[in-house]
C-alpha beads as a LAMMPS data file, in Angstrom:
LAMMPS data file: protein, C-alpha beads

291 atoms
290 bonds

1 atom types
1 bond types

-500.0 500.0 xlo xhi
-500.0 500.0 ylo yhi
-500.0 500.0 zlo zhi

Masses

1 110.0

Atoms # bond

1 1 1 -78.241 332.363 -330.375
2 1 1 -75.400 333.650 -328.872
3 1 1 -74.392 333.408 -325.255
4 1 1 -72.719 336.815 -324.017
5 1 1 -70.539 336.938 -321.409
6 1 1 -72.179 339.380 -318.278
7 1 1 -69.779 341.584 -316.303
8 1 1 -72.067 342.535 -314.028
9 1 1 -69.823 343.504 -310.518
10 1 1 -67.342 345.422 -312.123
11 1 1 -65.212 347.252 -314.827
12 1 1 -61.670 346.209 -315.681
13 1 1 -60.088 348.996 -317.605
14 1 1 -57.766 348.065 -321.030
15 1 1 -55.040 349.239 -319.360
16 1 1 -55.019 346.729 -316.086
17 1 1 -56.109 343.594 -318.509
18 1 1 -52.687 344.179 -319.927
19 1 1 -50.969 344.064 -316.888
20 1 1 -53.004 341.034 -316.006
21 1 1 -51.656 339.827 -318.772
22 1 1 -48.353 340.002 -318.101
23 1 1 -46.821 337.088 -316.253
24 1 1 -45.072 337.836 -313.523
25 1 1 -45.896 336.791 -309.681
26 1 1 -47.869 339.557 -307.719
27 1 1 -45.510 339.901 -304.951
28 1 1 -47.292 338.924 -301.252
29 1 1 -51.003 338.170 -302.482
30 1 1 -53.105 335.965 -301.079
31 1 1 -53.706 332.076 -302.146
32 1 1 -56.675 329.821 -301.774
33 1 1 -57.546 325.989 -301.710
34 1 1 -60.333 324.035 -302.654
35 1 1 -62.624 321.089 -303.545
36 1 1 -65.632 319.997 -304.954
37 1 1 -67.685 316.888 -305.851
38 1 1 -65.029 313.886 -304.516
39 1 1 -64.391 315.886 -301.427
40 1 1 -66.704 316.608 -298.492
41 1 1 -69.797 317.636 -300.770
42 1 1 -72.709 318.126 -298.469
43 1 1 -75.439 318.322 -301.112
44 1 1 -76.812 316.304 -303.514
45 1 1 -76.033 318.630 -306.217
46 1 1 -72.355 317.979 -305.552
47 1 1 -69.756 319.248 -308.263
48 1 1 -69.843 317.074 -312.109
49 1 1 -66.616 316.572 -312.789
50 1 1 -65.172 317.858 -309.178
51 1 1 -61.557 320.031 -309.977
52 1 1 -60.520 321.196 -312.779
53 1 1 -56.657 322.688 -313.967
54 1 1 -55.520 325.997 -313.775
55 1 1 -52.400 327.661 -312.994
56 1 1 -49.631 331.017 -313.218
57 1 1 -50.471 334.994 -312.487
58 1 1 -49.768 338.217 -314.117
59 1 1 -48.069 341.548 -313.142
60 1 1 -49.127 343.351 -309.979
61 1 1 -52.522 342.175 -309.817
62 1 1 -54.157 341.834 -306.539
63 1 1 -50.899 343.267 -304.285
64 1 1 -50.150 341.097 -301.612
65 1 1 -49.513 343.492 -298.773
66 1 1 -53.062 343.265 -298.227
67 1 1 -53.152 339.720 -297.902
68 1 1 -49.298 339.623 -296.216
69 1 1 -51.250 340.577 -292.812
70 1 1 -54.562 338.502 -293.067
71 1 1 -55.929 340.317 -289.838
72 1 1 -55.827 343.880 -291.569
73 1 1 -56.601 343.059 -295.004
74 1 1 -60.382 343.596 -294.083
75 1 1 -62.307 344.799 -297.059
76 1 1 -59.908 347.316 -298.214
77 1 1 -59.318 345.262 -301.589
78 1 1 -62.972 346.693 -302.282
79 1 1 -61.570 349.692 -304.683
80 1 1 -59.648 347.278 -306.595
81 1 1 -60.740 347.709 -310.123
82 1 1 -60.691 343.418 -310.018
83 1 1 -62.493 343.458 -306.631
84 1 1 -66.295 342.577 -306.804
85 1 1 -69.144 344.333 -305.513
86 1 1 -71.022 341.559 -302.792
87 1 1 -74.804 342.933 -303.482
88 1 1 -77.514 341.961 -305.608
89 1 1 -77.885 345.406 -307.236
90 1 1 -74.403 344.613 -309.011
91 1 1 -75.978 341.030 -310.931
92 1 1 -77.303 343.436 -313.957
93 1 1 -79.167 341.749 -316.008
94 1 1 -79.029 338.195 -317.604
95 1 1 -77.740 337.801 -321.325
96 1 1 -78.576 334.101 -321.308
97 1 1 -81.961 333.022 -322.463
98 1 1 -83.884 330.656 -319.870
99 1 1 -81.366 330.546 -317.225
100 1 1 -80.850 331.219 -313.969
101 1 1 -78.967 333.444 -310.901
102 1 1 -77.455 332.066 -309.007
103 1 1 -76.074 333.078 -305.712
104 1 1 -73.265 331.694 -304.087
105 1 1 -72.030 332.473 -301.113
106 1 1 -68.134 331.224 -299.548
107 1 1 -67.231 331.135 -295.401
108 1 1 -63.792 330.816 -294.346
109 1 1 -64.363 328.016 -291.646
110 1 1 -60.643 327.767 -290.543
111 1 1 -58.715 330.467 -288.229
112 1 1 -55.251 330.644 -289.773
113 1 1 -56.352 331.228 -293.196
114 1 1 -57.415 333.873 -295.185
115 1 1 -58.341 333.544 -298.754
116 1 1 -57.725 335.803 -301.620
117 1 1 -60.025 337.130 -303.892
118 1 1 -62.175 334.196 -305.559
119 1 1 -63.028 333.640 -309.514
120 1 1 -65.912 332.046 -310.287
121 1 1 -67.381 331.111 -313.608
122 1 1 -70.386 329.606 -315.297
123 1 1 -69.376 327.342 -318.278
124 1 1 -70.479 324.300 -320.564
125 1 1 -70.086 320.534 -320.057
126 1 1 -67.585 320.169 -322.916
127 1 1 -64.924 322.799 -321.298
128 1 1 -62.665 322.022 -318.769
129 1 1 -63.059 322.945 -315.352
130 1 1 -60.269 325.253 -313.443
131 1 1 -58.621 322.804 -311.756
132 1 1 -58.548 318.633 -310.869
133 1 1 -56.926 316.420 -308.955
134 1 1 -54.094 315.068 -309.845
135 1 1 -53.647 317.294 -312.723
136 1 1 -51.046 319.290 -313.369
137 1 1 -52.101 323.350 -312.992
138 1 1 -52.531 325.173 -315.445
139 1 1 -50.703 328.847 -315.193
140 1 1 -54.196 330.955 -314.270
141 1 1 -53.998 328.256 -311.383
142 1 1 -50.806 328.648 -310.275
143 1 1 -51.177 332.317 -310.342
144 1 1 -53.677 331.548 -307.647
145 1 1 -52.464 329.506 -305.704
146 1 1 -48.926 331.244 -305.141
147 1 1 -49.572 334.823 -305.317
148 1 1 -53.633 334.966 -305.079
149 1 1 -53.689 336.359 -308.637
150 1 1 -56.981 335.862 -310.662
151 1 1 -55.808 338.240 -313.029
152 1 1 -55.326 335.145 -315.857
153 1 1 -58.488 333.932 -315.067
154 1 1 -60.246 337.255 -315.606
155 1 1 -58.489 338.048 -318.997
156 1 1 -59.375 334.953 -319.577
157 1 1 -63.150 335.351 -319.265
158 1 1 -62.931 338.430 -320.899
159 1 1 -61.790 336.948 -324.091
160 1 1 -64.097 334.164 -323.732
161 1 1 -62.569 332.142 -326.380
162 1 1 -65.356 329.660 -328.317
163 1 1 -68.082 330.871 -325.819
164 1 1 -67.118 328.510 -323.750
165 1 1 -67.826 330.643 -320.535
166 1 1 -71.666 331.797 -320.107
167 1 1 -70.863 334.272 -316.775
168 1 1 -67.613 335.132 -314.884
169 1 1 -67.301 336.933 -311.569
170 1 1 -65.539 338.433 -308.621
171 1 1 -65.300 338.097 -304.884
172 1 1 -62.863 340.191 -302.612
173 1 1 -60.600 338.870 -299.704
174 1 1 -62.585 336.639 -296.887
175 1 1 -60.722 336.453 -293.830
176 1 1 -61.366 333.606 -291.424
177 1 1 -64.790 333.496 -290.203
178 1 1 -65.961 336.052 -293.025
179 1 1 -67.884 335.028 -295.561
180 1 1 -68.601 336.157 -299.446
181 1 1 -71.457 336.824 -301.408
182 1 1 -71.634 336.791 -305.052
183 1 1 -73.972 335.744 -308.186
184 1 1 -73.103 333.619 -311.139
185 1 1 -75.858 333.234 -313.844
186 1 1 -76.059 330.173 -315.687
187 1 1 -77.909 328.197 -318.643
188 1 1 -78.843 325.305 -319.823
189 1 1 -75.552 325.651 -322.595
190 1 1 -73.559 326.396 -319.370
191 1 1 -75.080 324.856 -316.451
192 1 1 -71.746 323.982 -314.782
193 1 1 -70.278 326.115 -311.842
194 1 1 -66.295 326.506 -311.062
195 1 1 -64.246 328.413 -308.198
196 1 1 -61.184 329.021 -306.798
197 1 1 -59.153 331.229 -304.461
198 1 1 -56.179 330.918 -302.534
199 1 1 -55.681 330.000 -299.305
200 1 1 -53.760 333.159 -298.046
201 1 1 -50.765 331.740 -295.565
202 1 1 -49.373 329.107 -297.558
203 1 1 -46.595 328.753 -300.524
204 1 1 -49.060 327.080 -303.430
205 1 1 -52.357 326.299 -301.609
206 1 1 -55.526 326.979 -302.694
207 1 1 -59.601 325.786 -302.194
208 1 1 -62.135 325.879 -304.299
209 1 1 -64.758 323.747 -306.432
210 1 1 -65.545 322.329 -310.213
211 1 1 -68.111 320.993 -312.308
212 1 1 -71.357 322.118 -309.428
213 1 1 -74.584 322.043 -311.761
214 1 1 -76.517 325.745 -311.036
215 1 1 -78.967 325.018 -313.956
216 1 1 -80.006 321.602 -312.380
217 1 1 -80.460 323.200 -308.807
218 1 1 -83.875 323.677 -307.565
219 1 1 -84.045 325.629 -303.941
220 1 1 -80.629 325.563 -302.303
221 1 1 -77.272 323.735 -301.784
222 1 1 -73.857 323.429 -299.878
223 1 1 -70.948 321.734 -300.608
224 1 1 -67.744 321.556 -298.130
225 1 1 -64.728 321.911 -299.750
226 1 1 -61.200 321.345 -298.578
227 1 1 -57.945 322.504 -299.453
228 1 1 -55.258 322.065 -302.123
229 1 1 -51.367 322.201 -303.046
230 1 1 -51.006 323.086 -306.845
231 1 1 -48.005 321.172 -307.314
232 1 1 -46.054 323.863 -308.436
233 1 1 -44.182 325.309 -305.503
234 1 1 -42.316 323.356 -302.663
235 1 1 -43.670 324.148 -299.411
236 1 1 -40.647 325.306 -297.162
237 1 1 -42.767 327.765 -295.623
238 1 1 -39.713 330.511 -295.147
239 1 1 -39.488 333.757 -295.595
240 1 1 -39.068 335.648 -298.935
241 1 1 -40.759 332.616 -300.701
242 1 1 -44.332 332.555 -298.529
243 1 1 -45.561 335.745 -299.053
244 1 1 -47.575 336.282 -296.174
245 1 1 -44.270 336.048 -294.008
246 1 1 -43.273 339.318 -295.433
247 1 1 -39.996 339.622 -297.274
248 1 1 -41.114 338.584 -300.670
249 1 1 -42.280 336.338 -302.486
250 1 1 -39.540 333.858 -304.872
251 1 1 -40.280 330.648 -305.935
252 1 1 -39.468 327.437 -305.243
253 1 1 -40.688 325.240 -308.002
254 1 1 -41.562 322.338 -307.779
255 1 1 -43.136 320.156 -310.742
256 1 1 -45.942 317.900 -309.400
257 1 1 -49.442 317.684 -309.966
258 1 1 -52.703 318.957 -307.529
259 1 1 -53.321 317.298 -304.734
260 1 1 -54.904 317.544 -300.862
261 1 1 -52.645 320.253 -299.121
262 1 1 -50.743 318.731 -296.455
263 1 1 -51.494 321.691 -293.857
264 1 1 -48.432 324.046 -292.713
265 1 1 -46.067 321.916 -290.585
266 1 1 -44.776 325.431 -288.560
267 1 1 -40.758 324.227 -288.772
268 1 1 -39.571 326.982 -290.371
269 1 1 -40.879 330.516 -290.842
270 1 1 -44.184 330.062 -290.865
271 1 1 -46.224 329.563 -287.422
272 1 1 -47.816 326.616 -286.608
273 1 1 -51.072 328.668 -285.945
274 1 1 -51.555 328.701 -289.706
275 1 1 -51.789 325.363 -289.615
276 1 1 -55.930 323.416 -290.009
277 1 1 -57.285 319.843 -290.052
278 1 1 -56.215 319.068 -293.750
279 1 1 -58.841 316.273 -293.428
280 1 1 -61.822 318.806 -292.806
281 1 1 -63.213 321.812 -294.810
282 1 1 -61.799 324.674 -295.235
283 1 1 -64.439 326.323 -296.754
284 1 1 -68.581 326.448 -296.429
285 1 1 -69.764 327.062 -299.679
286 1 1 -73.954 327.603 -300.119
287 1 1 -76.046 327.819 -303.435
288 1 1 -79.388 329.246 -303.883
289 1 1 -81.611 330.096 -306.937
290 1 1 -82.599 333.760 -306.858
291 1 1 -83.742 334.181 -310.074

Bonds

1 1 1 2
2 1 2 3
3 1 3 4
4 1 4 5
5 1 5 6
6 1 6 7
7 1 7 8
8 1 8 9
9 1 9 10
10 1 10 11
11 1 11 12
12 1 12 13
13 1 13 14
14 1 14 15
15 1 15 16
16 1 16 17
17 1 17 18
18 1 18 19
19 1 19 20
20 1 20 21
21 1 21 22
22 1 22 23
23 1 23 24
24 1 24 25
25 1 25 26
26 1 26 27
27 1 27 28
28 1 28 29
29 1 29 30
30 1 30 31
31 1 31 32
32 1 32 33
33 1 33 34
34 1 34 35
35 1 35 36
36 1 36 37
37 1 37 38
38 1 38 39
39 1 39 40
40 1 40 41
41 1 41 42
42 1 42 43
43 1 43 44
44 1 44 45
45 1 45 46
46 1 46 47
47 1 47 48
48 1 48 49
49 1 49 50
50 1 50 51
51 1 51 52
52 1 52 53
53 1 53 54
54 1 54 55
55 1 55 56
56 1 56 57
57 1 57 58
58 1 58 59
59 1 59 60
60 1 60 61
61 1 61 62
62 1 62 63
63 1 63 64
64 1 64 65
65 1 65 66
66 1 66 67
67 1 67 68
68 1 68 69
69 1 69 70
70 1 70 71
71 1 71 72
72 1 72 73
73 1 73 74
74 1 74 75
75 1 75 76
76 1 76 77
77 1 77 78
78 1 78 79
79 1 79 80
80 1 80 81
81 1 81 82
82 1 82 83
83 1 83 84
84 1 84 85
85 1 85 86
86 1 86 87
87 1 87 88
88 1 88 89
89 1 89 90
90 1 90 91
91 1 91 92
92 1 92 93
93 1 93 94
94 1 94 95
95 1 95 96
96 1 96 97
97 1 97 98
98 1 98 99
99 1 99 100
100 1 100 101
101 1 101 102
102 1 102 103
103 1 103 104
104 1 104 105
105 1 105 106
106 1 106 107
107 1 107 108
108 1 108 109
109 1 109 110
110 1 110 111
111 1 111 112
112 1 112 113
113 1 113 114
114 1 114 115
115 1 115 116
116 1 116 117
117 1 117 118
118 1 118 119
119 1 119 120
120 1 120 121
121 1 121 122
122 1 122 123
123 1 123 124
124 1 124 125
125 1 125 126
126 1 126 127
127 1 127 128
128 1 128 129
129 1 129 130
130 1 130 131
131 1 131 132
132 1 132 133
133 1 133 134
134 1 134 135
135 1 135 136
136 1 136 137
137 1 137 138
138 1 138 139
139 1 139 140
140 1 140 141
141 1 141 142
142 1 142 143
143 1 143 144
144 1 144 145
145 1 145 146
146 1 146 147
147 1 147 148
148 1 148 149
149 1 149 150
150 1 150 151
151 1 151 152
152 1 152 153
153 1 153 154
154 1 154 155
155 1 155 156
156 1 156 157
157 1 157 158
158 1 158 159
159 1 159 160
160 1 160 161
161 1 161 162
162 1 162 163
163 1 163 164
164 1 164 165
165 1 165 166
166 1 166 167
167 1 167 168
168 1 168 169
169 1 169 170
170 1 170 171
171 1 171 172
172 1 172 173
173 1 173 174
174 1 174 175
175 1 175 176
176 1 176 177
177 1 177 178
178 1 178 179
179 1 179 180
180 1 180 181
181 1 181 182
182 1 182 183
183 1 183 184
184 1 184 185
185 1 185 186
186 1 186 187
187 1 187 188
188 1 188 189
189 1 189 190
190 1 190 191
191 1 191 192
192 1 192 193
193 1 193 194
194 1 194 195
195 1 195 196
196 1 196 197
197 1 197 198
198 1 198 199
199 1 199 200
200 1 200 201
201 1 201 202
202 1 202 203
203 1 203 204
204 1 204 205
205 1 205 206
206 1 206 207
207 1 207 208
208 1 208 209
209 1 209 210
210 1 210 211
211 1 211 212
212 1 212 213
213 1 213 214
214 1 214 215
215 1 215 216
216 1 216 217
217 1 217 218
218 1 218 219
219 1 219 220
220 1 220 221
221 1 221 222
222 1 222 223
223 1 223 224
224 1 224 225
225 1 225 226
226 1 226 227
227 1 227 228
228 1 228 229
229 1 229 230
230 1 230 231
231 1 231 232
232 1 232 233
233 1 233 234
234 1 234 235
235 1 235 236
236 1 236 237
237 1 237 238
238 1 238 239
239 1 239 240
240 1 240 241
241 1 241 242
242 1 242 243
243 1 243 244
244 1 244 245
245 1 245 246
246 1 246 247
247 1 247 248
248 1 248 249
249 1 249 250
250 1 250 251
251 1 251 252
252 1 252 253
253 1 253 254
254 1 254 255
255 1 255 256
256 1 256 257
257 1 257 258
258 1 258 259
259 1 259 260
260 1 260 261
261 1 261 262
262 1 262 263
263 1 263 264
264 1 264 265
265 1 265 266
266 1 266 267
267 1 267 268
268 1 268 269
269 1 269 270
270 1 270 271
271 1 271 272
272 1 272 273
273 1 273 274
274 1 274 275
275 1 275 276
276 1 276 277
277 1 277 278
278 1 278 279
279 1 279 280
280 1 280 281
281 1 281 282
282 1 282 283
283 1 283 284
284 1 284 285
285 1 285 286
286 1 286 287
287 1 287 288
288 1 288 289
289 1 289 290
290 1 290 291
């Protein structure tokens, strides 16, 4: 039978899937960081095969002047045509036989962070999760994680190449101390739950998790996840290349692999305030069967 892919928080029109398409850094978006089943995992239905690889970003997805000042970003992403309704009534219903909904929900645990608008998918065992340790990322990922742009991801799951993804979805901007709501459906062909986002104030950061089983989970679940450096930027934290310091956003490339962020050392441009514990959380994330 086949397994259709459920857009069920929002519409992207033709027109801005070919601008996602387009490869080219959104200017001052917002990044995220992340982890899953090695790291901090507070439940027993910690993530399979923990991080997957992911990286790059297309045209003028997700603007970053939102995300440039994390304290006024609020929820004004919310008319984005990639930002993600946060209720239930948006879930429509499931195309996958004998699965079930699952809702997640993300808190920003850290103060000097904010994190751009998450992607999360449903997909099978045999595909490879968004990101992993020690792997280099992939361009959807490094989209991400220097610009906050899920717009590769999204085309992406729209295309849905060998079925290999069973639901994708949205989640706008959560600021520190906010938290995000969304639902992912899976099956029993894709049991396996991946996210990411970027952590806002940094050059290549980002948070998220891989390889969490949804069709296995019975009640609820949490997992604590920490944050990441894609590898794929150098982190000199000045202005015109961290994007949250205003000025731009160039690059600085840098060809490494992921890894545990190191935190923001505040010796440059960017202010030591941004800095967290790199050895803690930076992210709450709960589970819970709803359906």
């Amino acid at each position: 039978m086949t397994h259709a892919l459920r857009h069920t928080t929002a519409l992207v029109s033709v027109a801005t899937l070919l601008a996602l398409a387009s490869p080219v850094f959104a200017d001052d978006a917002m990044s995220s960081s992340m982890m899953a089943g090695d790291a901090m995992g507070s439940s027993s239905m910690m993530a399979r095969d923990a991080m997957g690889s992911s990286s790059m970003m297309p045209a003028d997805a997700m603007s970053t002047n939102a995300m440039a000042s994390p304290m006024a970003a609020g929820d004004a992403m919310m008319s984005n045509d990639m930002a993600m309704a946060n209720d239930g009534d948006a879930m429509g219903d499931p195309m996958m036989t004998k699965g079930k909904t699952i809702k997640i929900t993300i808190k920003d645990v850290i103060t000097g962070q904010p994190f751009s608008p998450t992607y999360a998918e449903s997909r099978t065992e045999a595909s490879a999760p968004l990101f992993k340790l020690g792997d280099k990322a992939s361009d959807a990922l490094v989209a991400v994680a220097e610009g906050g742009n899920i717009g590769m991801f999204s085309v992406g799951a729209a295309m849905n190449k060998d079925s290999a993804i069973g639901d994708a979805q949205l989640a706008i901007h959560t600021l520190p101390g906010q938290t995000r709501t969304f639902f992912v459906h899976v099956d029993e062909k894709h049991p396996l739950i991946d996210a990411v986002w970027m952590l806002g104030n940094t050059n290549d950061g980002f948070s998220g998790f891989a390889g969490f089983d949804g069709f296995k989970l019975k009640g609820t679940a949490s997992l604590d996840v920490r944050g990441y450096d894609a590898g794929s930027e150098k982190n000199n934290e000045k202005k015109g290349f961290l994007g949250a310091l205003g000025g731009g956003n160039d690059r600085d490339p840098e060809n490494g692999v992921i890894t545990y962020h190191a935190g923001i050392r505040g010796d440059v441009d960017a202010p030591k305030a941004w800095n967290w514990d790199v050895n803690a959380p930076v992210a709450h994330v709960t589970f819970e069967v709803v359906k």
